[in-house]
C-alpha positions as CSV (number, residue, x, y, z in Angstrom):
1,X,-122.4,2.1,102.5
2,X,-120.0,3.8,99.9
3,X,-116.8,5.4,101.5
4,X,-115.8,6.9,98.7
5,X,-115.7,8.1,94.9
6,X,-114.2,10.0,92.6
7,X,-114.5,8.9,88.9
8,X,-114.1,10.9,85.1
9,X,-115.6,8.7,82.7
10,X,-115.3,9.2,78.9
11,X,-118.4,7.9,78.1
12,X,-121.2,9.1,80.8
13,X,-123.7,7.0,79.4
14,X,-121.8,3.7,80.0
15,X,-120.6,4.3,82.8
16,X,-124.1,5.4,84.1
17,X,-125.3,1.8,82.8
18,X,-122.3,0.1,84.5
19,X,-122.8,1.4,88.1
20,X,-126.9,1.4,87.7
21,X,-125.9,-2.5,87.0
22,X,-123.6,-3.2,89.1
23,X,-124.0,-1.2,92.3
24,X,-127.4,-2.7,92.5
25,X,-126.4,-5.9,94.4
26,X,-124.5,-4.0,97.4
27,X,-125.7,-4.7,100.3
28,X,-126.1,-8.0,99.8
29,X,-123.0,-9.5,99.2
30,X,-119.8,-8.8,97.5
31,X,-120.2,-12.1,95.7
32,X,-123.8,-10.5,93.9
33,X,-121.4,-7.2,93.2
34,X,-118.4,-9.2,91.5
35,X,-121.1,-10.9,88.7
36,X,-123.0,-8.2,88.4
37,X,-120.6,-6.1,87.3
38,X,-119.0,-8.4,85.2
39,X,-122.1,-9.0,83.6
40,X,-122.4,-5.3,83.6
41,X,-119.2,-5.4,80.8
42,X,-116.7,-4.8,84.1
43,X,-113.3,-6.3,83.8
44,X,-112.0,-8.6,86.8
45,X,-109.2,-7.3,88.9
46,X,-109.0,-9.4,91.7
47,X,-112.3,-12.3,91.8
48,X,-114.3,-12.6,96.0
49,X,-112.2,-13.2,98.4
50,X,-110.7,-13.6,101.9
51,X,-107.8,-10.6,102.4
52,X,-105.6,-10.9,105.3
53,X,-105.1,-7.7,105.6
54,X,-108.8,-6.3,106.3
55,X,-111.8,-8.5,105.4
56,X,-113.5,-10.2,102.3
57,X,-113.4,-8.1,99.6
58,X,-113.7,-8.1,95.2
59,X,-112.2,-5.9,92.7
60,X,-114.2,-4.9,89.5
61,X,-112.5,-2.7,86.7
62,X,-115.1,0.0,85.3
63,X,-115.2,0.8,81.6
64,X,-112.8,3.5,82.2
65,X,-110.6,1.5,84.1
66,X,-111.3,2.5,87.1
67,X,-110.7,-0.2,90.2
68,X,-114.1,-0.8,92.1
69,X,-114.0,-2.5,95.6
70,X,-116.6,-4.2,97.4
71,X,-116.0,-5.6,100.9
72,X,-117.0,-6.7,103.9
73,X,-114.3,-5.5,106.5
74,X,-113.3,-8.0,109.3
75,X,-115.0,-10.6,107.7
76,X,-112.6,-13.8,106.6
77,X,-115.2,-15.6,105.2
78,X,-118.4,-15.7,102.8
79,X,-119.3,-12.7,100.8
80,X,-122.9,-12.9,101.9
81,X,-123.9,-10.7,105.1
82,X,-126.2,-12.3,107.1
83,X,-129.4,-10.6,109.1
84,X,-127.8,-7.3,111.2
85,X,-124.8,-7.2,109.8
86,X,-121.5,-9.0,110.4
């Protein structure tokens, strides 16, 4: 599920390429989503992760700079979700 967005890009075409890329792997694991879009030419901003505050979660920079999160809220550990959910 996506909560939200609200991009401007300077370069529609890359960014088009970036998310197609990237957003591919969600719903599978936020681990998938971090390489992906890394591999996708996204910059790191924060690498998989436990956050105390709300779950496990990965930041991705866009090509425009924009911060990207994927996460898995309440969960402390592994960025995989298993069968049904967490």
């Amino acid at each position: 599920m996506i909560e939200h967005v609200s991009l401007r890009c300077s370069d529609s075409r890359a960014s088009r390429t970036f998310y197609e890329q990237s957003l591919a792997s969600l719903g599978y694991a936020v681990d998938a989503f971090y390489k992906a879009a890394l591999a996708a030419g996204g910059k790191d901003n924060g690498p998989p992760g436990p956050r105390e505050e709300y779950g496990y979660a990965a930041f991705v920079l866009d090509p425009d700079g924009h911060n990207i999160e994927a996460v898995i809220i309440g969960r402390r550990g592994s960025g995989h979700l298993a069968p049904g959910g967490l």
